[in-house]
C-alpha positions in Angstrom: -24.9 27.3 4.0 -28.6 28.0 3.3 -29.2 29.1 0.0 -30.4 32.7 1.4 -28.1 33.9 4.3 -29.1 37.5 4.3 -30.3 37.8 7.1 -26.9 37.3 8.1 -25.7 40.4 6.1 -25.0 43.6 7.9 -28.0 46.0 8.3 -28.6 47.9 5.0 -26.6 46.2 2.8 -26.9 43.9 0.4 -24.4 41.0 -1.0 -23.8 38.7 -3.8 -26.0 35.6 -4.3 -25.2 32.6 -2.6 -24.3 30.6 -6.4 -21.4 32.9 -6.8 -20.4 33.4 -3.3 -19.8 29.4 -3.0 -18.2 29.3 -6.6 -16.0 32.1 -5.5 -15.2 30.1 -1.9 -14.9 26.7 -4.0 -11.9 28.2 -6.0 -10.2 29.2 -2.8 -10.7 25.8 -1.0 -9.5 24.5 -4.0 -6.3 26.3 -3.4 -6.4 25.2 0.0 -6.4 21.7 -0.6 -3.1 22.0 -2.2 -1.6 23.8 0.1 -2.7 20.6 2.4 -1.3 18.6 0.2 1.9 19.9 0.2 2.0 20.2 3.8 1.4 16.7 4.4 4.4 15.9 1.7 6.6 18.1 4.2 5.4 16.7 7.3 5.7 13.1 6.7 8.8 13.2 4.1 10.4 16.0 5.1 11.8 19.4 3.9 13.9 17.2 1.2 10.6 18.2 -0.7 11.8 21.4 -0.5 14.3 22.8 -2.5 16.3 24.2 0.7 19.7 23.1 1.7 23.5 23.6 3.0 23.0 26.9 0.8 19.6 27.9 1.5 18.5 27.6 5.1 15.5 30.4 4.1 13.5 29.8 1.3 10.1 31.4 0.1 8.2 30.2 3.0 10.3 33.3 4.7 10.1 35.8 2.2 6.1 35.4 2.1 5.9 34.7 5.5 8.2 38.5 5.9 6.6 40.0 3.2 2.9 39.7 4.9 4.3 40.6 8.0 5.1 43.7 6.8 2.0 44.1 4.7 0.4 43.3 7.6 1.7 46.2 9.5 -1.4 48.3 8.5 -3.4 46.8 11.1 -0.9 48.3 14.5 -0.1 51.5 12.7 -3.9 52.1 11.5 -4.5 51.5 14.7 -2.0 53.6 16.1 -3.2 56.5 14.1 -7.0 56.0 15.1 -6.8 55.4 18.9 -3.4 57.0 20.2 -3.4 59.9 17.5 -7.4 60.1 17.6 -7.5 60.6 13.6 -10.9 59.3 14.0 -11.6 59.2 10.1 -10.1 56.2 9.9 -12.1 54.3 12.1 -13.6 53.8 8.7 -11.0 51.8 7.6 -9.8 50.4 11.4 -11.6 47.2 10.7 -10.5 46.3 7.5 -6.8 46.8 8.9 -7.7 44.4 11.8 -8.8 41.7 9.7 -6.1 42.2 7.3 -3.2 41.7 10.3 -5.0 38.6 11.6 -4.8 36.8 8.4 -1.0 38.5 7.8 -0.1 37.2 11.4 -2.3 34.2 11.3 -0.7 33.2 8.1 2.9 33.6 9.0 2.6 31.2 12.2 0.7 28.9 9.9 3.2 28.9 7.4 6.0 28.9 10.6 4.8 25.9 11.4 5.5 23.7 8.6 9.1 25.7 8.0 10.2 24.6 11.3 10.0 20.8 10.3 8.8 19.5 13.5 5.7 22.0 14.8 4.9 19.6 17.6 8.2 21.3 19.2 7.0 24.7 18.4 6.5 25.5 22.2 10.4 24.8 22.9 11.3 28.1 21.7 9.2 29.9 24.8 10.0 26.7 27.4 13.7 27.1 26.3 14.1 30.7 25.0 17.4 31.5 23.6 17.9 34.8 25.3 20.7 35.7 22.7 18.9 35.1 19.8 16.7 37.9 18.6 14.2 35.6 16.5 13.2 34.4 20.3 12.1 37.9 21.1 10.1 37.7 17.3 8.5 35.0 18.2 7.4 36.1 21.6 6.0 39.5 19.8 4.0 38.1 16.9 2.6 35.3 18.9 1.4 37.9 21.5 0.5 40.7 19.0 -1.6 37.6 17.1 -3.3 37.6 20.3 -3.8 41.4 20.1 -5.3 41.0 17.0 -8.1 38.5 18.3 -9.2 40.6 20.9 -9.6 43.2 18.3 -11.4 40.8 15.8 -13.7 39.4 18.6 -15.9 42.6 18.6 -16.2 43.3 15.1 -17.3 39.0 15.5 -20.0 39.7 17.7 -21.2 42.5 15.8 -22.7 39.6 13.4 -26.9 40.9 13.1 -27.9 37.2 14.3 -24.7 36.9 17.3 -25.5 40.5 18.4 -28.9 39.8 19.4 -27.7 37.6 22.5 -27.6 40.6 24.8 -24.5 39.3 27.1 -22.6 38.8 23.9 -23.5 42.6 22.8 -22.3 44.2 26.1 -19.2 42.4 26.0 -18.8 43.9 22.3 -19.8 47.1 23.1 -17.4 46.9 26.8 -14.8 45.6 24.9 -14.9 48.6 22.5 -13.9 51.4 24.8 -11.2 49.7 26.2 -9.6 49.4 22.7 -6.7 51.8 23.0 -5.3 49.6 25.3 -5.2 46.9 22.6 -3.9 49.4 20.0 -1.0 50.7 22.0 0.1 47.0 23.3 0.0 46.0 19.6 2.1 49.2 18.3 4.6 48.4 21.0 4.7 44.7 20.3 4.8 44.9 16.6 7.6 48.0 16.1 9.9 46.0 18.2 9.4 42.8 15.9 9.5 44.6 12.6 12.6 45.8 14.0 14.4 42.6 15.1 13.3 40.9 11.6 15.8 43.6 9.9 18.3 43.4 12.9 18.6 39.7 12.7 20.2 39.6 9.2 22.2 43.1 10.0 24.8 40.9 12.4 25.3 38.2 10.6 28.9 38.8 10.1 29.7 36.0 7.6 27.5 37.4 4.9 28.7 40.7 3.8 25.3 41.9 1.6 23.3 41.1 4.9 25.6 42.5 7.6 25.1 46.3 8.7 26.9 48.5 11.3 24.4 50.4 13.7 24.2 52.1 17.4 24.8 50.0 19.9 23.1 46.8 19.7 20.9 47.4 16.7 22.1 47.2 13.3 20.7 49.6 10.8 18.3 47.1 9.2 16.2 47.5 12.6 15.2 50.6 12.0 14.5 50.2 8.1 12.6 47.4 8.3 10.3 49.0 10.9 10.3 52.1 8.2 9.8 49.9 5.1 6.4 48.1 7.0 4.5 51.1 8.3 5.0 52.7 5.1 3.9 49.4 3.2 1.0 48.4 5.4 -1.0 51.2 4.9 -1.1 51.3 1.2 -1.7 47.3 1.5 -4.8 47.6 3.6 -6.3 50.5 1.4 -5.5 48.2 -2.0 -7.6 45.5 -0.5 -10.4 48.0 0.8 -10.3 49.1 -3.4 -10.1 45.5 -4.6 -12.9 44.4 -2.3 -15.0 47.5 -4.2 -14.1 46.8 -7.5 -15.5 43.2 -7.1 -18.4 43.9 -4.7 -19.5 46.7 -7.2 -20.3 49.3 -4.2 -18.3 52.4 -1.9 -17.3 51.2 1.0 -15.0 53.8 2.4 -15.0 57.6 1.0 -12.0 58.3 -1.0 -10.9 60.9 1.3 -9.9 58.1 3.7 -7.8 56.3 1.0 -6.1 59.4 0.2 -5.4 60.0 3.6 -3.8 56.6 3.7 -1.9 56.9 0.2 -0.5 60.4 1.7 1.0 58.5 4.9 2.7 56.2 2.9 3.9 58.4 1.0 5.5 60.5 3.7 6.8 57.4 5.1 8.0 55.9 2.2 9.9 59.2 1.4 11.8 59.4 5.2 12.6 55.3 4.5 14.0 56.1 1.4 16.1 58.7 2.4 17.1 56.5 5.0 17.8 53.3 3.4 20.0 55.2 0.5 22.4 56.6 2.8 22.7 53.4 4.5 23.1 51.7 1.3 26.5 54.1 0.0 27.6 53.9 3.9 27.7 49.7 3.2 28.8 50.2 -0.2 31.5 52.5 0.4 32.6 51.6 4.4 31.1 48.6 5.4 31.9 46.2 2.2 35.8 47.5 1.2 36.2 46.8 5.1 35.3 43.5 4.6 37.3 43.0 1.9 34.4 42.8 -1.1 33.3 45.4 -3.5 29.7 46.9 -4.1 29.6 44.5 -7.3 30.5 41.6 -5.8 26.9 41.3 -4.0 25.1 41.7 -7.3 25.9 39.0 -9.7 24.5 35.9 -11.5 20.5 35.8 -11.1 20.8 38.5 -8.5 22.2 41.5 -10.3 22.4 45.0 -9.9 18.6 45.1 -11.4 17.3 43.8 -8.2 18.8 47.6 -6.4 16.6 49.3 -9.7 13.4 47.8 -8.7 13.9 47.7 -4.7 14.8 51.7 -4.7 13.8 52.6 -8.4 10.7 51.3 -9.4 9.2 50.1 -6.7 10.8 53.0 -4.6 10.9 56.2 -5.6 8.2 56.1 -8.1 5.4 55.5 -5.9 7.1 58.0 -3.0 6.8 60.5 -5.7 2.7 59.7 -7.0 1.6 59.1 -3.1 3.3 62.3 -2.8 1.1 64.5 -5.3 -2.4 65.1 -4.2 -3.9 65.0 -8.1 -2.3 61.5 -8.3 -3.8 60.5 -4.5 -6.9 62.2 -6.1 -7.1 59.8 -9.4 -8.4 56.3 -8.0 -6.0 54.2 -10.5 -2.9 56.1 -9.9 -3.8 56.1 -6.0 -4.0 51.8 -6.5 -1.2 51.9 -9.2 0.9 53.6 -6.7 -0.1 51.2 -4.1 1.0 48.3 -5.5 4.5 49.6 -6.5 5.1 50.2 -3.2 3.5 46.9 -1.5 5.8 45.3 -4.4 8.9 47.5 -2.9 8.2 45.9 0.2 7.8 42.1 -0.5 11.4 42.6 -3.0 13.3 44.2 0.0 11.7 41.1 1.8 13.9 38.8 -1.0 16.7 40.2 -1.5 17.4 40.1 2.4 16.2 36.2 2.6 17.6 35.0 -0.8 20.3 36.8 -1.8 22.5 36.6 1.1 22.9 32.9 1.0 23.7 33.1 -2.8 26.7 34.9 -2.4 29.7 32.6 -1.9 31.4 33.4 0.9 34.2 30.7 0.5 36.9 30.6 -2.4 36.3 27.7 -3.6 31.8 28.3 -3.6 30.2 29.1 -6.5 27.1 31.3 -6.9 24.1 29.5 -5.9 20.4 29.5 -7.2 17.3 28.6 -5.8 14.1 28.3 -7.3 11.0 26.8 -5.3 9.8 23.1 -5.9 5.6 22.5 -6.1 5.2 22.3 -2.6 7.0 25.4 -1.5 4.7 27.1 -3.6 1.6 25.4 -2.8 2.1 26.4 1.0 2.6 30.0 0.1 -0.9 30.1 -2.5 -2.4 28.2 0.8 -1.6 31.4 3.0 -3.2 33.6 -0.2 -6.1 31.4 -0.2 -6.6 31.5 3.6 -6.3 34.9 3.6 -9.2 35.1 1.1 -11.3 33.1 3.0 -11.5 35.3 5.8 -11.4 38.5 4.3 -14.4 37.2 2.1 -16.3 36.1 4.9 -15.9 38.9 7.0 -16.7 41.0 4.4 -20.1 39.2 3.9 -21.1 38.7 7.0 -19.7 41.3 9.4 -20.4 45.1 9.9 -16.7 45.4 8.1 -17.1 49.4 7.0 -19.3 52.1 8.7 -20.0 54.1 6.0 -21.0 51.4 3.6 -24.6 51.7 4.2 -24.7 55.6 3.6 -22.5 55.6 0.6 -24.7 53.2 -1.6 -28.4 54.7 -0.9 
């Protein structure tokens, strides 16, 4: 990298010096490399470096890889709200939601990849597709809404002020632009009917009773909630990093009208989930569970104890449905971000208690509680996916024309 790269920059703005910048991307290679190296422990000795077995089929690879997912949901229903609803305010923010799913998507197929054990038989699952199984039609949505997401990230790429000036390369940009709502509605579609067959896939596993959910029809009621619990997550998620990527960078990037506009969506959403989720939580409680011969109580013991129902609904819950709510809270910055992160935080704990908790339960009389707690290499795959993430965001940022209204709010 040359030492100064900004003529690189976006026009009009300015960015950190090169020193810092690499100091900055050496911490997150850094990062990287351990995620590589615990990768390579997986692939070539296997997932006994792992601290999953009989018990634990899921581990924290799945609760990252469906907590980002849902984080990640910002980018389809951002861009739901700017090119099928026309709220064009937020095209502002569209491109920070883009290149938020990417990595979010990106990540999860990364971090797929080295779950599955063997990701040289990766393609078996579309050669031979379980039609049965509804983790075939999840993998056939995020791989093709990943794709979604690089036809959306290709313009905002070309846009660079040095890749711009090859003239075929700017049509294409600017052709590819107007065709957008195309994109956006394929990716809406693709990415409601995943979020949705995430949840539904633990609601019918009948042999675990704090999982399984009755429903309508064929969809259990953790289809719906799970698409709920994301769109009302993602927003708040993309807008924390739009903030976070201020507070470093030192300058407005977005007005703070658009970030209460996407603090009162959440909100909103969060509220209807809420709603939603509590009275399918006393329906499995007082139905569903004594039908199945187990109490309420039974599903919240050892390590996983009824705390776990205070932060998911409580803390993390209703306490940031009722700030995003209040337009003096949406228009305090801090309590805006504060609220934000309680409910990104709801998100990634509904995300583990559906992946962990299930398999602790015993469901045999003569099991026992089980724990698990991830080894070194578990967690040096999930940093890796933080680290990449930061990569990309961080280049982009530097690089590419990331936010509109950057240039005028800084002169």
């Amino acid at each position: 990298m040359p030492m100064d790269d900004s003529r690189y920059w976006p026009q009009g703005t300015t960015r950190c010096k090169p020193i810092p910048f690499l100091i900055w991307m050496a911490f997150c290679l850094l990062l990287g490399g351990w995620a590589v190296h615990s990768a390579t422990l997986c692939l070539w000795k296997g997932l006994n470096q792992t601290a999953m077995n009989d018990f634990f089929a899921f581990g924290v690879w799945i609760v990252v890889d469906l907590a980002i997912i849902a984080l990640g949901a910002g980018a389809f229903f951002t861009g739901f709200m700017t090119y099928v609803l026309r709220r064009d305010e937020l095209k502002n923010i569209i491109n920070a939601a883009v290149i938020i799913g990417f990595i979010c998507y990106s990540g999860a197929i990364l971090m797929l990849g080295i779950d599955i054990g063997q990701p040289i038989r990766g393609w078996f699952g579309f050669w031979h597709a379980n039609v049965h199984s509804m983790l075939t039609e999840v993998m056939f949505c995020i791989t093709t809404y990943l794709i979604v997401l690089i036809i959306e990230f290709v313009p905002l790429v070309l846009e660079n002020r040095q890749i711009n000036k090859v003239p075929d390369l700017a049509f294409f940009a600017h052709h590819l632009h107007r065709i957008m709502i195309v994109f956006a509605a394929t990716g809406t579609f693709l990415s409601f009917f995943h979020q949705g067959s995430l949840g539904g896939m633990f609601g019918v596993l009948y042999a675990r009773p704090f999982a399984y959910r009755t429903g309508v029809a064929i969809w259990p009621w953790t289809f719906f909630l799970f698409i709920l619990s994301a769109i009302a997550s993602g927003p708040s998620f993309t807008t924390l990093m739009v903030m976070l990527t201020e507070k470093v960078s030192g300058r407005k990037l977005t007005t703070h009208k658009v970030k209460m506009m996407m603090g009162k969506v959440s909100g909103y959403l969060l509220t209807f989930y809420l709603i939603l989720k509590g009275a399918d939580t006393l329906y499995w409680a007082n139905v569903t569970l004594p039908k199945m011969g187990v109490s309420f109580w039974d599903m919240y013991q050892s390590s996983y104890g009824i705390y776990l129902v205070w932060l998911e609904l409580g803390l993390f819950g209703a306490v940031p449905a009722f700030l995003l709510l209040h337009r003096r809270v949406r228009e305090s910055y801090g309590l805006l971000a504060l609220a934000m992160i309680l409910n990104c935080l709801g998100a990634v704990t509904n995300r583990f208690v559906f992946t962990i908790q299930p398999l602790a339960i015993p469901v045999l009389p003569f099991e026992k509680w089980q724990f698990y707690w991830p080894t070194i290499p578990e967690w040096g795959i999930s940093f890796g996916v933080i680290a990449y993430g930061l990569i990309i965001f961080s280049l982009a940022y530097r690089y590419l024309p990331v936010f509109p209204q950057e240039v005028e709010l800084n002169k």
